[in-house]
N, C-alpha and C positions, 0 to 999 in steps of 0.2 A: 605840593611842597617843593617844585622845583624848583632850585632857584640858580643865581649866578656861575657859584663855580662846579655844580654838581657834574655836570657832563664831564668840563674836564678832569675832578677828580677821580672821577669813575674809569675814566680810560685810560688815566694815568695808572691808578691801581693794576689794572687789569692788566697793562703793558708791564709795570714791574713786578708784578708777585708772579708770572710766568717764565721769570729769567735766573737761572739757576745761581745764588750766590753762596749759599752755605758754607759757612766756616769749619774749619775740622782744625783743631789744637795740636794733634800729634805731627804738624805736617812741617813744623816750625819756618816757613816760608813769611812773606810779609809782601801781601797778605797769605792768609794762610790760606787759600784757593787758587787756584785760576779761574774759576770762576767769579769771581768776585768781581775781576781786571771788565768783565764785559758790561757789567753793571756801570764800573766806574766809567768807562769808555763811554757808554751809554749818556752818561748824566754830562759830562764831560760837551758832546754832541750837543745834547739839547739846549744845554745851558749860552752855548756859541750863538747854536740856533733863534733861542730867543735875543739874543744883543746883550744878554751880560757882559760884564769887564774884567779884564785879569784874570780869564779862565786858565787854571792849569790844573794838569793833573801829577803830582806831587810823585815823586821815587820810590816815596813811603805811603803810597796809596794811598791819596787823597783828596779828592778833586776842590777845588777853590777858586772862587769867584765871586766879584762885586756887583750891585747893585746900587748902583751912585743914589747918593741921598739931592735930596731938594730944596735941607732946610737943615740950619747948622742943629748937632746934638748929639748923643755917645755913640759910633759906631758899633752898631750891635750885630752878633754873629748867629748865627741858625745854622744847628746839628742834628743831623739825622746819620746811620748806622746801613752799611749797605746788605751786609752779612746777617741770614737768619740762622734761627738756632739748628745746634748739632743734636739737639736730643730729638728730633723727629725728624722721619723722612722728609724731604724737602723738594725732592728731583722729580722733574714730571709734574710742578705743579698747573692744575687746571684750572684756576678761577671762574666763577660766575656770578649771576648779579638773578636775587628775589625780588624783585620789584613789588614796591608798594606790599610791604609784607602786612599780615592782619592778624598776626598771632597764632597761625598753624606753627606744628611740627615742622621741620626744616630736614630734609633726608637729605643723602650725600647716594649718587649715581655708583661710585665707586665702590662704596660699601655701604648696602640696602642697611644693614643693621644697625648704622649709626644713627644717632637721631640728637639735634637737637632742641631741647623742648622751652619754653618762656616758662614751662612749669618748676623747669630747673635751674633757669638762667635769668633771676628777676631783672635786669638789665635788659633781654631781649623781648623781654613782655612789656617796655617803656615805649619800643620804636615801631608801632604800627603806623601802617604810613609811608615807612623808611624805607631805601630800598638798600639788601644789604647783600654783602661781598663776601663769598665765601669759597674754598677749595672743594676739591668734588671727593673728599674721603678718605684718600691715601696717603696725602701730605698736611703739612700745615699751608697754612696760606702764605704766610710770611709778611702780614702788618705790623710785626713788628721785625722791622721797622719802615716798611717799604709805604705804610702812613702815610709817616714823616715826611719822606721826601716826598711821595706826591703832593703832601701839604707846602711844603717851603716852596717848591716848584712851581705851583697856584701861588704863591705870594708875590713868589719872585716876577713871574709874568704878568700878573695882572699890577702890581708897581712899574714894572717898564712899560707899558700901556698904560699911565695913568700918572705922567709928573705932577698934573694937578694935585695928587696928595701928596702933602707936607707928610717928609720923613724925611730922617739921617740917611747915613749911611749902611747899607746892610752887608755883608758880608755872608758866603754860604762854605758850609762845610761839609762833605759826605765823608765819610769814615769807613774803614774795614773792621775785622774781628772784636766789635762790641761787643759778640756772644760768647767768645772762649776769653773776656777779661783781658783782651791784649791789645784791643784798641787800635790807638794812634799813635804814632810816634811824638817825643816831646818836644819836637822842632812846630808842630800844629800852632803850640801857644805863641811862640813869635810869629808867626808866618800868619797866620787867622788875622791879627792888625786889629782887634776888637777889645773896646773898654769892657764889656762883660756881653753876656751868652745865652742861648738857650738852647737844650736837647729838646727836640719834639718825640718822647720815649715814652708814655705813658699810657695809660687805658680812661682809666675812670673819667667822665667830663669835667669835671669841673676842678681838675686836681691843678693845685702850682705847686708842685714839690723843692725843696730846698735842706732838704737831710735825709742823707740815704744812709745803708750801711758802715762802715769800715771792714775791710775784705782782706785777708790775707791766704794763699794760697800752699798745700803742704805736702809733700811729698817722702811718704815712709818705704825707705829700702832693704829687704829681708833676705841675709842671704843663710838658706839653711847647711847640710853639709850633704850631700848626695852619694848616698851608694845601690849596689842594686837592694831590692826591697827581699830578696830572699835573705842576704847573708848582714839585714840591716839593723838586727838585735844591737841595742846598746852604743848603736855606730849612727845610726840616721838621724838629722834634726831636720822635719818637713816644715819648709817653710810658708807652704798654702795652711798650715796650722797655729802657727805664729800669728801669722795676719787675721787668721780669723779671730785670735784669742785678743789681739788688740783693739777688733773693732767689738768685739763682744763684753770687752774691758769699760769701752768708753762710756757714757749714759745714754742709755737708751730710752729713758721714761720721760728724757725730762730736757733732751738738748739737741733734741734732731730735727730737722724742718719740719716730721709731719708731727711734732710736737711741741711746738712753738708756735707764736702770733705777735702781732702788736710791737712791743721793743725789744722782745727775747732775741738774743742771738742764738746760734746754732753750730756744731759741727758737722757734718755732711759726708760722708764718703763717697766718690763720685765714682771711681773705679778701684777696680781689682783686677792686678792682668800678672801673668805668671803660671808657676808651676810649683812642686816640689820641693826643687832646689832653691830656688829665686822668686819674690812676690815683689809687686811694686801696689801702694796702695796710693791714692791720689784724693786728697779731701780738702775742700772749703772752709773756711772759717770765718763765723760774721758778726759783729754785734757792735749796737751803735755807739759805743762808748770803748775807747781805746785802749781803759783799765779794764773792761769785760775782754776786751779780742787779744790782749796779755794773758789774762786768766785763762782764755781757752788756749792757746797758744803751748802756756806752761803745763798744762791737764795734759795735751796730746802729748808733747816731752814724758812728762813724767807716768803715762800708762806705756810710754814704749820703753822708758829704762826699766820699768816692771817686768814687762815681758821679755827685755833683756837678761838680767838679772835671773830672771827662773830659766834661763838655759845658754850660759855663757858662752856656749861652742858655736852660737850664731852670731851672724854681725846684724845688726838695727841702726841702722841712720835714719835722722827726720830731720830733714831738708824744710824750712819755713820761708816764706817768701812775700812778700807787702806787695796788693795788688791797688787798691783805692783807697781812700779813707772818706767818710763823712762830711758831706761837702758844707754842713752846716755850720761846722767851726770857722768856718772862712765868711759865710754869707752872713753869719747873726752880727757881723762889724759892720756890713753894710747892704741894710734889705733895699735897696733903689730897685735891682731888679726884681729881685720877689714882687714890691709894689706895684710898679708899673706892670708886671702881668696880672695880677689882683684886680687894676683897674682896669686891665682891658677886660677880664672876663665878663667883668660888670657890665660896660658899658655894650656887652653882646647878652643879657638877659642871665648871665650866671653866676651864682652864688659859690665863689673858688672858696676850695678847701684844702689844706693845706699838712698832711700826714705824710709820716716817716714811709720811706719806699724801701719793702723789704728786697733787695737789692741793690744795685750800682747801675750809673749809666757812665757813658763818655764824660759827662759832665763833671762827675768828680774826679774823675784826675784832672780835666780842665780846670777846674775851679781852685786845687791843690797847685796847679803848676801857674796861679796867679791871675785866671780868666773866672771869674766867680760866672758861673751858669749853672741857674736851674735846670729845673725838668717840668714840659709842659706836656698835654692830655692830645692824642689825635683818637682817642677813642676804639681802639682794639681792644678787642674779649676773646678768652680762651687763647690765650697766643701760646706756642711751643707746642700744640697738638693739635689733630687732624680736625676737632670742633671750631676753630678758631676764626673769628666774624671780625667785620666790622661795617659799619652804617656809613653810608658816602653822605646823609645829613648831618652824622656827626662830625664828618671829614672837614664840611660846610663851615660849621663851625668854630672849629679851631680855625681854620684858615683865616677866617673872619677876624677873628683872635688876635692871631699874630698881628694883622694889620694894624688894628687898633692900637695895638701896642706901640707900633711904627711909631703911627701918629700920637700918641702922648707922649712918645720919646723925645718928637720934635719941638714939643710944647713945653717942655723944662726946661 
């Protein structure tokens, strides 16, 4: 099953999910790591390296750079996310490579007990054969999204090694804090120079995604009144108990991620940090339709004046905030892109399919700030926890993908 870009994807993988980027929100930097700056540094290099054009890497951390087309047609842009997620350990990760997997068990060095089985993951009982990439148990891997850029990286070289193929103009873009919702800054959309876009952000193979979420992000401030807890009769209002009464207020049966699918939106509590006197609660709000992410919007309002209201001598603020919206309302005026990745799937043996992404990438604010960009598949599973794989054949693939696409870009 070897074939062309395997080697390099695989090394590329290997070299980036061992480079510490992790995002953290609370840190309000931009990017929100230093970490991150080494990655970008990194891509920054290589990209010099191989003879791209107009490398730079941006104030607002962003690396960017051309690959001159061959053949007139819409300059199109490739996004990939540098920063993996904050909800698992990430530091220290170790990569490795199963080759030619046959459907065993998959154990993790790091921790004997973890296991993952094809008996539980029908997607990895597909890729026997494959040889696949994974972290050694105590972190996540970080394919998502470090994929991605191995994937555009294999496009991008193997196009400047190859003007014999007919393609436009390509443009690349690597991003910081995709994982804590804070992205890019909106100077990307002018500065990127591209008729329209794609995030290479997805798992599933055969996905061309083109409507994600609508996301708005919320912030509840409780301040109670604090005295000591002996002489606190008729005098205390505890506000680690306010917060609980609001989150225990809101629907629990019927509107929380692990109770929702499909186009259900959600409310989410992401954290609780405080004490007694003072709570701050911090929660997500998602749902694909801008009259549902209203609704939820006005719900969280109206359970905190509640809880206001039963005990006046506290103060309750909820802070609401608009993070992406729906990248479909913008692409359903003009599917050019969605098609032309359609055909390229095809035209690599796969039958694209085309479902709402219960979440946001880069893409929707790009596509919101006038860049309509999808979301294409580089084939990661289990991502955000220490299980989390992916196939350097399915790597193959997409890559093959993108190219294809290249070249039917040229042909229109």
């Amino acid at each position: 099953m070897k074939d062309i870009f395997d080697q390099e994807l695989e090394e590329r993988m290997l070299r980036y999910a061992a480079i510490d980027s992790q995002s953290d929100e609370t840190t309000g930097l931009v990017p929100s790591t230093d970490c991150q700056w080494d990655m970008l540094r990194l891509l920054e290099q290589e990209l010099i390296d191989m003879g791209a054009s107009d490398v730079v890497l941006t104030d607002y951390a962003v690396v960017l750079a051309t690959i001159p087309g061959t053949a007139e047609g819409p300059t199109i842009g490739w996004l990939a996310h540098v920063d993996t997620a904050p909800q698992f350990n990430a530091t220290g990760v170790k990569p490795r490579v199963i080759r030619d997997y046959q459907g065993q068990d998959i154990t993790y060095p790091d921790d004997p007990e973890l296991i993952l089985s094809a008996r539980q993951h029908a997607t990895l009982a597909e890729k026997i054969g494959h040889d696949i990439i994974t972290a050694s148990g105590t972190t996540l891997l970080g394919a998502d999204d470090k994929s991605g850029i191995a994937i555009i990286m294999a496009m991008a070289g193997h196009l400047l090694r190859h003007p014999d193929i007919k393609r436009p103009t390509l443009r690349i873009a690597f991003t910081p804090d995709e994982e804590i919702g804070c992205g890019f800054d909106a100077q990307l959309a002018q500065d990127l120079k591209a008729d329209f876009a794609y995030t290479l952000d997805s798992s599933t193979m055969d996905s061309v995604i083109y409507e994600s979420f609508s996301a708005n992000r919320a912030v509840v401030s409780i301040k109670g009144v604090s005295i000591h807890p002996g002489l606190a009769k008729d005098k205390l209002v505890n506000a680690a108990h306010l917060a609980a009464k609001i989150v225990q207020t809101l629907p629990q049966a019927t509107l929380t991620p692990e109770t929702t699918d499909g186009r259900d939106g959600f409310i989410h509590v992401t954290d609780m940090n405080g004490g007694s006197s003072e709570m701050e609660l911090k929660l997500i709000l998602r749902d694909f339709e801008l009259d549902g992410l209203a609704a939820k919007d006005a719900l969280l309002r109206q359970v905190c004046d509640a809880v206001q209201a039963s005990e006046p001598r506290a103060e309750i603020t909820c802070e609401i905030t608009p993070q992406y919206r729906n990248m479909r309302y913008w692409l359903e005026k003009d599917m050019t892109p969605v098609e032309l990745a359609r055909g390229a799937c095809r035209d690599n043996g796969i039958d694209p399919l085309s479902v709402p992404i219960r979440g946001g990438t880069d893409g929707s604010r790009l596509t919101e700030l006038g860049i309509p960009t999808p979301n294409l598949f580089t084939g990661m599973e289990c991502i955000h926890g220490p299980k989390e794989w992916i196939s350097v054949q399915d790597m193959n693939k997409a890559t093959k993908v993108c190219i294809s696409l290249m070249q039917r870009a040229a042909q229109r």
